[in-house]
N, CA, C and O atoms as CSV, one atom per row, in Angstrom:
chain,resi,resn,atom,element,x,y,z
A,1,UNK,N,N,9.817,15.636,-1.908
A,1,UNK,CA,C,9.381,14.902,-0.727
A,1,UNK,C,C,8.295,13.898,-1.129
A,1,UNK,O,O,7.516,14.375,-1.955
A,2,UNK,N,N,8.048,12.700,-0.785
A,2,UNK,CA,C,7.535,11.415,-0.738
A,2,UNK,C,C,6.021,11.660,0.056
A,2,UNK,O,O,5.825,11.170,1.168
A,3,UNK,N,N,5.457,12.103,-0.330
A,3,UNK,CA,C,3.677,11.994,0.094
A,3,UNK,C,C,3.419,10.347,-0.133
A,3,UNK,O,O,3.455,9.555,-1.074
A,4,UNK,N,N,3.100,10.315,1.486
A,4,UNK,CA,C,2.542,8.979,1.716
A,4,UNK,C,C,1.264,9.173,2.144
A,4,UNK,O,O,0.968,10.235,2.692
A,5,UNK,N,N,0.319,8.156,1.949
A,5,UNK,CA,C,-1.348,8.017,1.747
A,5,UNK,C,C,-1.918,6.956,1.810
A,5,UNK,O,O,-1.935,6.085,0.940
A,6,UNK,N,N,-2.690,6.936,3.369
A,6,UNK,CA,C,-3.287,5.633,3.530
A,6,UNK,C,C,-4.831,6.039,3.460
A,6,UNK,O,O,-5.500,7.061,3.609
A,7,UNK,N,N,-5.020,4.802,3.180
A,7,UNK,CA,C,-6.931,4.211,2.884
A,7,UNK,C,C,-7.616,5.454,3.510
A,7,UNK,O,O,-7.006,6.206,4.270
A,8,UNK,N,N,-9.006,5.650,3.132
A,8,UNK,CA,C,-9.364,5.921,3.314
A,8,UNK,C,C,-10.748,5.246,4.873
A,8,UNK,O,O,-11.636,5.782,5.536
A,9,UNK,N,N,-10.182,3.956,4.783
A,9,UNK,CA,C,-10.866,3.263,4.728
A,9,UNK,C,C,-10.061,2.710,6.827
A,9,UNK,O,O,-10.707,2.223,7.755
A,10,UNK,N,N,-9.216,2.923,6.807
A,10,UNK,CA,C,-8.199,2.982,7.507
A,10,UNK,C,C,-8.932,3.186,9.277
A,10,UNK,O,O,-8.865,2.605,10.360
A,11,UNK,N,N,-9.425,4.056,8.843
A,11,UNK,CA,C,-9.906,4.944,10.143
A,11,UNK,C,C,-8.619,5.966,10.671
A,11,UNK,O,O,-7.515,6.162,10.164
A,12,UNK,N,N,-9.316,6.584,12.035
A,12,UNK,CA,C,-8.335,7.195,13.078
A,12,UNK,C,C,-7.973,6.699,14.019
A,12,UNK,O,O,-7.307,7.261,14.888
A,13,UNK,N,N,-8.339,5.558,14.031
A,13,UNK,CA,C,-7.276,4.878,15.724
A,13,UNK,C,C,-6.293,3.518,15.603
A,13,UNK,O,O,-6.172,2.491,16.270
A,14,UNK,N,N,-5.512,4.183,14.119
A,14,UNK,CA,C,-5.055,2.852,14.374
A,14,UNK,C,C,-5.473,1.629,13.673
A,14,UNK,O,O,-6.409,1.556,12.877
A,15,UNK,N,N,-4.657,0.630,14.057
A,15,UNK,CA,C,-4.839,-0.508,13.455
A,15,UNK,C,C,-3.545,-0.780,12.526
A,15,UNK,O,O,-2.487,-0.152,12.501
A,16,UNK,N,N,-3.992,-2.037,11.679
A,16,UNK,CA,C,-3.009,-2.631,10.904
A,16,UNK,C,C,-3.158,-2.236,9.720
A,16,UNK,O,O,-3.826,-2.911,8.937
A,17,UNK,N,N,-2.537,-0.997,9.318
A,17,UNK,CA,C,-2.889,-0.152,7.547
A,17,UNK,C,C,-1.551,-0.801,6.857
A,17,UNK,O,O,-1.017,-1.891,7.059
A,18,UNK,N,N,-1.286,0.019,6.176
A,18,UNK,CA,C,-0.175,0.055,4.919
A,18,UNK,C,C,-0.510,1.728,4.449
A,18,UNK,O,O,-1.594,2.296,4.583
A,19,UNK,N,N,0.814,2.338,3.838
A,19,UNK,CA,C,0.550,3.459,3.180
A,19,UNK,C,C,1.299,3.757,1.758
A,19,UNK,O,O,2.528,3.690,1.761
A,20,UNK,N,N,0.783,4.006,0.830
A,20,UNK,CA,C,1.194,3.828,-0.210
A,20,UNK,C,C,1.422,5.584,-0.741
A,20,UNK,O,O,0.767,6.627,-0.741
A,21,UNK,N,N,2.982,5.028,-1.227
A,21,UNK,CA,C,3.382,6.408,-2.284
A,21,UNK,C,C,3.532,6.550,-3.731
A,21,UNK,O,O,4.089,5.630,-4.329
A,22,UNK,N,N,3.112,7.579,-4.387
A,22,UNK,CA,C,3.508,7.306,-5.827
A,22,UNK,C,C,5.448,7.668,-6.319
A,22,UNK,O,O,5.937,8.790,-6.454
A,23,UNK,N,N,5.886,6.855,-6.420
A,23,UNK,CA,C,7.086,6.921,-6.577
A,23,UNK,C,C,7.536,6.867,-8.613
A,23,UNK,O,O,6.727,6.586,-9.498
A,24,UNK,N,N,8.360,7.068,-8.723
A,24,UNK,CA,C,8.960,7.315,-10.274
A,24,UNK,C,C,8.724,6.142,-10.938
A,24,UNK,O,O,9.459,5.155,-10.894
A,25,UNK,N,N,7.436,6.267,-11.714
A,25,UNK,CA,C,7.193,4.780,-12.392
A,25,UNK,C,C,7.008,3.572,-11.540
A,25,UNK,O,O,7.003,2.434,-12.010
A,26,UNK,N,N,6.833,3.887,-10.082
A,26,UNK,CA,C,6.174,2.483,-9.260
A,26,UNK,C,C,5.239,3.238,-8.035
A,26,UNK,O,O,4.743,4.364,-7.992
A,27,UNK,N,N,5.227,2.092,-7.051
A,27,UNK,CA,C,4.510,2.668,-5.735
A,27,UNK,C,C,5.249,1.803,-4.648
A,27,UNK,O,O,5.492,0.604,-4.514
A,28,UNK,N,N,5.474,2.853,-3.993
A,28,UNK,CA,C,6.002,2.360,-2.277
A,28,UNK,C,C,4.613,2.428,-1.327
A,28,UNK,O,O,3.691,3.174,-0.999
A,29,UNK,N,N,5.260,0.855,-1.104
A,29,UNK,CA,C,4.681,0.365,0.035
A,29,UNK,C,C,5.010,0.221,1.808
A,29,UNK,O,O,5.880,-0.546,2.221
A,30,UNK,N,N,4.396,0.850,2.482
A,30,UNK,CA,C,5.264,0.992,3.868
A,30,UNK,C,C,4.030,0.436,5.416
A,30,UNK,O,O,2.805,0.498,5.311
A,31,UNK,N,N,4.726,-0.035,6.638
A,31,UNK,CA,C,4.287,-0.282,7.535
A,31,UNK,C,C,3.638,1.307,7.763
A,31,UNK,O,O,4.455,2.223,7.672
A,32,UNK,N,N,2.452,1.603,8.003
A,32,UNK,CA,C,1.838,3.134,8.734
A,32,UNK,C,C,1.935,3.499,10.379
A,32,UNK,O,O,1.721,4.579,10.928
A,33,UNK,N,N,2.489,1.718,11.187
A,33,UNK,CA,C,3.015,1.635,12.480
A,33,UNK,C,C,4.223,2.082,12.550
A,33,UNK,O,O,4.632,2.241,13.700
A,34,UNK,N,N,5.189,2.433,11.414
A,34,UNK,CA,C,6.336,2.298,11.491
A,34,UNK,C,C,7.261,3.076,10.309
A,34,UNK,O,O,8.186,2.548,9.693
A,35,UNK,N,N,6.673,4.772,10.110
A,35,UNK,CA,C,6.916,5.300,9.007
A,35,UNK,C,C,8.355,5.285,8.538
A,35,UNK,O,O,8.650,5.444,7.354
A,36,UNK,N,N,9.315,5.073,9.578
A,36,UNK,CA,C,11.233,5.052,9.362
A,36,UNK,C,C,11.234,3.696,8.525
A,36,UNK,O,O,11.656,3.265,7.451
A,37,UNK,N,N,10.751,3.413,9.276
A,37,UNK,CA,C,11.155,1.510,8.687
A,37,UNK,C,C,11.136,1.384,7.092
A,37,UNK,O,O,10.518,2.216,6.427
A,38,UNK,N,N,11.905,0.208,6.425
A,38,UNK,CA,C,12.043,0.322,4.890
A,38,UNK,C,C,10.752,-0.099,4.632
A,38,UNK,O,O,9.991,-0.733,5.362
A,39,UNK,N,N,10.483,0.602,2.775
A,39,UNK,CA,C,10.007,0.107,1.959
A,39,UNK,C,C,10.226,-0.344,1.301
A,39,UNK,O,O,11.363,-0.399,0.833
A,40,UNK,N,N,8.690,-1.252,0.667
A,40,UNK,CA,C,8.937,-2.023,-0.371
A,40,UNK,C,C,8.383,-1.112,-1.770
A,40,UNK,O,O,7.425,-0.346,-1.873
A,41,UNK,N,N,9.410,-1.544,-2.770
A,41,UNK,CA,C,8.394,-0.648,-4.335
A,41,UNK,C,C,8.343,-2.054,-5.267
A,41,UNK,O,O,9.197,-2.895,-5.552
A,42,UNK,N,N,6.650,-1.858,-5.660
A,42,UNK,CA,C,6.210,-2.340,-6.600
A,42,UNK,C,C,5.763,-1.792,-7.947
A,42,UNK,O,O,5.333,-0.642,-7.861
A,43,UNK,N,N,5.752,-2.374,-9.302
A,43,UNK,CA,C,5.092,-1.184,-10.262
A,43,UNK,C,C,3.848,-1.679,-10.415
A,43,UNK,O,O,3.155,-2.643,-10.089
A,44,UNK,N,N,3.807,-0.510,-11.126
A,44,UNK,CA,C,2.075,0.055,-11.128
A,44,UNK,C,C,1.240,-0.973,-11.503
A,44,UNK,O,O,0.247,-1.280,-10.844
A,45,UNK,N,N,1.730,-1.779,-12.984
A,45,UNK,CA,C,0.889,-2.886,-13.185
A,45,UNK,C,C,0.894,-4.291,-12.355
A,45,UNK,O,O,0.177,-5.255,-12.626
A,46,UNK,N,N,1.765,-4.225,-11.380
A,46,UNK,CA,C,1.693,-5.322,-10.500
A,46,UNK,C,C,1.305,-5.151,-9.654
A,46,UNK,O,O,0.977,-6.190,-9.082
A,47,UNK,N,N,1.020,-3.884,-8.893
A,47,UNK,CA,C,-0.151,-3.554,-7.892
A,47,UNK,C,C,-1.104,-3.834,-8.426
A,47,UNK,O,O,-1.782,-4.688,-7.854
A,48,UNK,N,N,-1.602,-3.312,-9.674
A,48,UNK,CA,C,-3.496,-3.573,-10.053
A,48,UNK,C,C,-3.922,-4.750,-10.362
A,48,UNK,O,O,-5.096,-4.998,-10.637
A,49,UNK,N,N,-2.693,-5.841,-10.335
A,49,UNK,CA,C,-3.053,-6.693,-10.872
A,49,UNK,C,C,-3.098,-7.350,-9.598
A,49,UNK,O,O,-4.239,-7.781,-9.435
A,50,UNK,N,N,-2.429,-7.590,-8.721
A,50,UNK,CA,C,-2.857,-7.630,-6.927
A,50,UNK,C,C,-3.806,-7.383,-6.509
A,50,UNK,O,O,-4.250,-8.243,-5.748
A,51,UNK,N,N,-4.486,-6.403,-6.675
A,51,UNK,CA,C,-5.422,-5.664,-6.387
A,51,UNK,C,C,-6.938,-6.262,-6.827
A,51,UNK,O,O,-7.992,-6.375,-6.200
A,52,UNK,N,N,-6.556,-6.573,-8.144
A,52,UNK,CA,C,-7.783,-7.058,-8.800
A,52,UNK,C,C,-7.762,-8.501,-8.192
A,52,UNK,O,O,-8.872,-9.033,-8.219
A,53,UNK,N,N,-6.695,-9.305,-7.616
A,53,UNK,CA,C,-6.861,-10.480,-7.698
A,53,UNK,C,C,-7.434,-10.388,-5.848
A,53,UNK,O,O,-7.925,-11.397,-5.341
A,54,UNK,N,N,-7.317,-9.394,-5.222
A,54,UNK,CA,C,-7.808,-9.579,-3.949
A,54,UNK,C,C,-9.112,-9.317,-3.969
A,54,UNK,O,O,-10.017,-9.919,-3.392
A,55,UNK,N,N,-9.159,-8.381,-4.668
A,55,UNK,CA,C,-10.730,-7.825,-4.619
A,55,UNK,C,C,-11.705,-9.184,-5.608
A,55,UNK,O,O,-12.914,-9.270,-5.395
A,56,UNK,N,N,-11.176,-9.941,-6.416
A,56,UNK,CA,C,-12.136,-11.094,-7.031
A,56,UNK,C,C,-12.004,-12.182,-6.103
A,56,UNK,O,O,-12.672,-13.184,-6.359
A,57,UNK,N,N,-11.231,-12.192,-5.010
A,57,UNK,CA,C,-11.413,-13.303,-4.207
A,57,UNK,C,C,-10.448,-14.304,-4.591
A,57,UNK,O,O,-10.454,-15.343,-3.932
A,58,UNK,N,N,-9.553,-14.176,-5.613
A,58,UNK,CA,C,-8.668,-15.364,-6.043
A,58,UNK,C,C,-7.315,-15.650,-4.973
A,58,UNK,O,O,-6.421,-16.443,-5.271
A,59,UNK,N,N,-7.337,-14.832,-3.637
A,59,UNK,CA,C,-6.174,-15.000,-2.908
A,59,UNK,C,C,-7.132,-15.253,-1.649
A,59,UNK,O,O,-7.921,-14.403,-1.236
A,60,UNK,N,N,-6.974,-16.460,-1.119
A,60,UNK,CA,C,-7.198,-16.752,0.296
A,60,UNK,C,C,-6.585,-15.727,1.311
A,60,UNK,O,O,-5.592,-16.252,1.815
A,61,UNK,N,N,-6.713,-14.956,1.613
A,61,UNK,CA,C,-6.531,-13.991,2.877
A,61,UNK,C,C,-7.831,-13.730,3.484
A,61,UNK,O,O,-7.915,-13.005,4.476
C-alpha cells in the first residue's frame, strides 16, 4: 500500500497542499483535495533539484 504524506507545514483545515509518496525509485505526486484523482511520478533527483531551485528563488512563483 502507497503511504501518502503531506507537509508538515500544511496545517488542518485545508487549503491548497500536494501529497507526496515514495514510490519504486521515484515520488508520486498527488492533488490532497482529491486523493482518487491521478498522479504524477517524478524521480528523486528531479524533485531535489526542483526543490532546490524553489527554495533559492530561481522560479518566479
Amino acid at each position: 500500500m502507497t503511504r501518502w504524506r503531506k507537509s508538515s507545514y500544511s496545517g488542518g483545515e485545508g487549503g491548497q497542499c500536494v501529497e507526496l509518496a515514495s514510490l519504486d525509485g521515484s515520488v508520486g505526486i498527488r492533488d490532497s483535495k482529491n486523493p482518487p484523482s491521478p498522479h504524477i511520478t517524478i524521480g528523486r533527483e528531479a524533485l531535489a533539484s526542483l526543490l532546490g531551485q524553489i527554495k533559492s528563488g530561481h522560479l518566479n512563483l
